[in-house]
LOMIRO-208757 format. One record per residue (C-alpha): x, z, y. Coordinates in steps of 0.001 Angstrom, whole numbers, plus 500000, padded with zeros to 6 digits. Last residue first. Example, Ala and Ser with C-alpha at 12.3 -4.5 7.8 and 13.67 -1.06 7.14 Angstrom:
BEGIN
513670507140498940/512300507800495500/
This chain:
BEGIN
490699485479513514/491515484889509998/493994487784508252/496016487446505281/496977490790503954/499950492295502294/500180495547501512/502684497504500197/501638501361499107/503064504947498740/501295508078497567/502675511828497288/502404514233494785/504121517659494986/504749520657493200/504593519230489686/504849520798486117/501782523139486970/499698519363486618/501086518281483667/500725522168481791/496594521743482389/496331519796479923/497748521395477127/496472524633478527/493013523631478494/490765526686479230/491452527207482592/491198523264482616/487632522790484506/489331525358487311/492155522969488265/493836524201491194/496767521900492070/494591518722493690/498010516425493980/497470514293497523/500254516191499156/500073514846502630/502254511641504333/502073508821502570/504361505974503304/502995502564504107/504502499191504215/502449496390505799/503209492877505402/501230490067507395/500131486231506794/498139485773510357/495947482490509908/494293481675513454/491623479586513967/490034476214514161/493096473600515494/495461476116513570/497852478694515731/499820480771512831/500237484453514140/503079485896512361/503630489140510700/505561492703509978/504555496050509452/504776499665509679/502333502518507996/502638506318508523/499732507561505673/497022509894505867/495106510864502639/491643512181501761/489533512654498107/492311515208496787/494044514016493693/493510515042489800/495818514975487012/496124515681483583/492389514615482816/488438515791484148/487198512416485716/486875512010489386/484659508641490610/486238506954493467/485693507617496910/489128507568497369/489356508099501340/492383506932503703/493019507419506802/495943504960508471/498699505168510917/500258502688513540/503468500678513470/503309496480513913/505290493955514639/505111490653515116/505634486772515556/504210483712517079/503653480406515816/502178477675517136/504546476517519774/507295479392519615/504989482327521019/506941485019522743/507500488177520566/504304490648519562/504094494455519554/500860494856517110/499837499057517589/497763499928514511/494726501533513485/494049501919509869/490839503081508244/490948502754504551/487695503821502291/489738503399498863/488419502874495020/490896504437492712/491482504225489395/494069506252487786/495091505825483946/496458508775482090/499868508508479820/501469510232477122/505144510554475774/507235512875473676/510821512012474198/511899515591472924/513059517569475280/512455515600478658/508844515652477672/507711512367479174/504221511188481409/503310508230481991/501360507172485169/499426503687485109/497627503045489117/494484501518489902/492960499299492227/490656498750494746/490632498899498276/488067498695500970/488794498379505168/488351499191508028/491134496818510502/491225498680514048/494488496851516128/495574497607519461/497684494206520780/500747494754523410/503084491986524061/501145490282526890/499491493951527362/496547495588525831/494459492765524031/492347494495521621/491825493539517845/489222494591515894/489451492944512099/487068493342509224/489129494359505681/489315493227501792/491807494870499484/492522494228495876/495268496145493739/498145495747492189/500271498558490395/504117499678491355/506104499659488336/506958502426485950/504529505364487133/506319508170486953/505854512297485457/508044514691484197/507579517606481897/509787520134479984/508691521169476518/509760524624475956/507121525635473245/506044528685476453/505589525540478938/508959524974480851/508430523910484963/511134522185486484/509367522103489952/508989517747490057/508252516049492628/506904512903492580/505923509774494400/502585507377493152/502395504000493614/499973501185494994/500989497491495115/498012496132497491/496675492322498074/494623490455500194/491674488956502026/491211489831506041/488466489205508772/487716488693512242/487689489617515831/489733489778518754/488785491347521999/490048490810525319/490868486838525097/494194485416526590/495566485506523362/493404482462522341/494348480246525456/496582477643523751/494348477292520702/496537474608518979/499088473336520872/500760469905520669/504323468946521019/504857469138517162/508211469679516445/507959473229515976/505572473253513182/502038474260513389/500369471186513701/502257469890511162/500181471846508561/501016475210507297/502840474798503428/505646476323504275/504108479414505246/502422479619501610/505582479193499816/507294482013502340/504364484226501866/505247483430498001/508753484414498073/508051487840500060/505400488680497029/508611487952494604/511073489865496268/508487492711496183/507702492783492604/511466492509491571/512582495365493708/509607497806492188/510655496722488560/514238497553489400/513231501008490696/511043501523487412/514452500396485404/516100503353487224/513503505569486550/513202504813483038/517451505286482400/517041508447484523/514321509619481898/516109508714478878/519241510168480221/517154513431480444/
């Protein structure tokens, strides 16, 4: 068991280190705006662009995907004892169109569809005797998030946000008969944080969105391993699976 705690810890470490170093480069890449977007400059770029209705465009980015769960303390008739984790959050690839309605000054609705793809690395560790095996996840997401952007005053070209909305998502990924197995649909509770960057052309919106699942995603009843007890004794070790993601996204508009 001190084996476990002593992965999970080092999992948690991995997790801090990822994220420190994805806020580090949106810094980098902030830096590096033009002048034209930098308080000193008396000029503004796109002055009347959040006057518009209806906002559209496009994003490019970047998901860490990772899995939360929770255990039942279930002991197979040899006594092993199972546990599962995935030891540092796994990237992924996301590409998304952008609706954006004007509400309010402050107010912005926000419909970005979206694909994702990535994959996940979950081990799995018989608290007993060390014993370890693993099962690769790829997953190929349908994600529909609508969110509500609450925005600050704009600062010559730069203007900063909020956001907190929900989001559907669908793996339509190929399933493959192994320990586990998740259920095709998920909701999430998603908030997030930005900045509209006003550029003589368009508008580059760096944004972070974290997102905490919000179903069990494990599928529990695995009829094509009836007759696979060694297989089937990962999935009757858990009660609950639930997912988790960072994404960060940089929209054009």
């Amino acid at each position: 068991m001190g084996q476990n705690q002593g992965n999970i810890s080092g999992m948690h470490r991995a997790r801090r280190r990822v994220i420190v170093t994805m806020l580090a480069v949106m810094a980098l890449l902030v830096s590096a705006i033009p002048a034209s977007a930098r308080p000193g400059d008396k000029i503004l770029n796109r002055p009347y662009a959040d006057q518009k209705l209806l906002h559209l465009g496009f994003s490019i980015g970047m998901s860490l995907q990772n899995l939360k769960f929770t255990h039942n303390g279930y002991e197979t008739p040899e006594g092993q004892q199972w546990f599962a984790e995935v030891p540092a959050w796994a990237p992924g690839i996301n590409v998304n169109v952008l609706a954006d309605l004007r509400l309010h000054r402050y107010f912005n609705l926000r419909f970005s569809p979206g694909m994702s793809f990535g994959s996940k690395n979950v081990h799995f560790i018989d608290a007993r005797s060390g014993t370890k095996t693993t099962q690769d996840i790829k997953s190929v997401y349908v994600m529909l998030p609508l969110d509500l952007k609450i925005s600050g005053d704009r600062y010559f070209n730069s203007r900063p946000y909020v956001t907190v909305g929900g989001m559907g998502v669908f793996d339509v990924s190929k399933r493959q008969s192994s320990y586990l197995q998740f259920n095709t649909a998920d909701a999430y509770l998603t908030v997030g944080l930005g900045c509209d960057f006003y550029l003589p052309f368009f508008k580059l919106i760096p944004e972070v969105k974290f997102c905490f699942g919000l179903t069990d995603i494990l599928r529990h009843k695995r009829p094509d391993l009836e007759d696979d007890p060694e297989t089937y004794k990962i999935t009757q070790s858990l009660s609950k699976v639930r997912s988790n993601m960072v994404i960060i996204n940089f929209y054009f508009e």
